[in-house]
C-alpha positions as CSV (number, residue, x, y, z in Angstrom):
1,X,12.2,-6.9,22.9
2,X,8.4,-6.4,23.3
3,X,6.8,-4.8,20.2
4,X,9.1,-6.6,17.8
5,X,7.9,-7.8,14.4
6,X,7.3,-11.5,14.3
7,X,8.3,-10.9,10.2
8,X,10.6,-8.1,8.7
9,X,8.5,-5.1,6.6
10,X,7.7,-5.9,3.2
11,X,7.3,-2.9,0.5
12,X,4.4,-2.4,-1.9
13,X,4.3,0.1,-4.9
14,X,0.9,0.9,-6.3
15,X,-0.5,3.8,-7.5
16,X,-2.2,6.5,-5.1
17,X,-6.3,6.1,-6.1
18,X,-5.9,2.3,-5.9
19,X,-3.7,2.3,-2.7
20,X,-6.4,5.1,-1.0
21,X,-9.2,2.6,-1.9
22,X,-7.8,-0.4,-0.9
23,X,-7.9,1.2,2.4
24,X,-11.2,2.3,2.7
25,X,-11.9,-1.4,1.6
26,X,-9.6,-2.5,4.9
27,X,-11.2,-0.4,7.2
28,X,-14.8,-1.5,6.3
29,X,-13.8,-5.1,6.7
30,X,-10.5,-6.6,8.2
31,X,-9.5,-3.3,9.8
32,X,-6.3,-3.8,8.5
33,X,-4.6,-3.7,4.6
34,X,-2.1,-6.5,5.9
35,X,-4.9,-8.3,6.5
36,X,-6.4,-8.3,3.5
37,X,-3.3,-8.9,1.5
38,X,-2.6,-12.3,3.1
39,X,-6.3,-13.4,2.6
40,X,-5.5,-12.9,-1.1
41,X,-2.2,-13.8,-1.1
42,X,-3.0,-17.1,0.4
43,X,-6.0,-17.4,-1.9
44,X,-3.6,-17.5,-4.5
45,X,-0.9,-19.7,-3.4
46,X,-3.9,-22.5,-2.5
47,X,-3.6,-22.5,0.9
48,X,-6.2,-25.0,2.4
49,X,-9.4,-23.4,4.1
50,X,-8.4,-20.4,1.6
51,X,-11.7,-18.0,0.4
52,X,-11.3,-14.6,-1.0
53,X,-12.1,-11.5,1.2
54,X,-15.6,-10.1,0.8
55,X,-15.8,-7.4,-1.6
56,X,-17.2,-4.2,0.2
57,X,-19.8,-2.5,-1.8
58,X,-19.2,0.3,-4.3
59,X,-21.5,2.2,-2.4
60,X,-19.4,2.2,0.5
61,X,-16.2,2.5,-1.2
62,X,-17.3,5.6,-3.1
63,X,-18.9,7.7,0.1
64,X,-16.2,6.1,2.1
65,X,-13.4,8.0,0.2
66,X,-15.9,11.1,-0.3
67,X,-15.1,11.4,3.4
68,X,-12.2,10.8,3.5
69,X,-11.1,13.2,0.6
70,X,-12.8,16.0,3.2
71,X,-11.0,15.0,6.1
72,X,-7.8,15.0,4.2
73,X,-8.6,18.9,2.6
74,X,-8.7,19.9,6.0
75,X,-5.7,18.3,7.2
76,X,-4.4,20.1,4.4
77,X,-5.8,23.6,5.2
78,X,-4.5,23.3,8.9
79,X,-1.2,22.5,8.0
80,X,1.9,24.9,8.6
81,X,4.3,23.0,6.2
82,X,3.7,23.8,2.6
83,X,5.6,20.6,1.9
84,X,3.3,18.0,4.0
85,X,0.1,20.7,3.1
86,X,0.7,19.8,-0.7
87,X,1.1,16.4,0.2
88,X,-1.7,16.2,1.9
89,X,-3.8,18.0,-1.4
90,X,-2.2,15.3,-3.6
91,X,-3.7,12.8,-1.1
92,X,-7.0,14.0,-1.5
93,X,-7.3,14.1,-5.3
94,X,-6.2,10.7,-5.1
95,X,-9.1,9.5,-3.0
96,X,-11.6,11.4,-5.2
97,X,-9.7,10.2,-8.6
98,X,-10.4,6.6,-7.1
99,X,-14.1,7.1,-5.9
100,X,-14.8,8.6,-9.9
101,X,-13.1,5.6,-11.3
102,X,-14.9,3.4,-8.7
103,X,-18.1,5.1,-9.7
104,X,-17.3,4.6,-13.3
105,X,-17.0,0.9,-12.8
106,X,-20.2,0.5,-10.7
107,X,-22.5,2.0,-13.7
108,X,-21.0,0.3,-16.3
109,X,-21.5,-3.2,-14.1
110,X,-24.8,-1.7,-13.2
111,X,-24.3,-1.8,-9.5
112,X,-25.7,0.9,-7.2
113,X,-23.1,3.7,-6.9
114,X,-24.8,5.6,-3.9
């Protein structure tokens, strides 16, 4: 059957402002949150030839989920169902509670936040 997982789905549970970020983090650099998972995943379980994804400045991350907290708010205000349009609002605190505590890290590390 074409289309067909080479593996069956496997389920991770993480909190809404890290899961948002981790995104914005895949799209700036693998495309792809799978991706990224196995690079650290095999990172950890020495796999030879194994390096650690590139970290994605805070910069990026921050402005990054700026946008994407707007695109979501209007998502929101175009929606008919109050149920997915209050999803949708939960969604976009998320990604800004993640860019402030993204922000919060960068100045206490002293990295550029913008």
């Amino acid at each position: 059957m074409p289309n067909q997982p080479k593996y069956p789905g496997r389920h991770v549970r993480m909190d809404a402002p890290r899961w948002e970020g981790f995104g914005i983090h895949s799209a700036e650099s693998a495309g792809d949150r799978t991706k990224e998972l196995i690079k650290v995943l095999d990172y950890l379980l020495w796999v030879p030839g194994a390096q650690l994804p590139e970290r994605v400045p805070p910069a990026v991350l921050i402005s990054g989920l700026h946008a994407a907290a707007v695109e979501t708010e209007k998502a929101a205000d175009a929606e008919a169902s109050a149920k997915r349009r209050e999803s949708l609002r939960e969604k976009a605190e998320a990604q800004r509670e993640m860019a402030r505590l993204l922000q919060e890290r960068a100045r206490a590390l002293g990295l550029p936040e913008s």
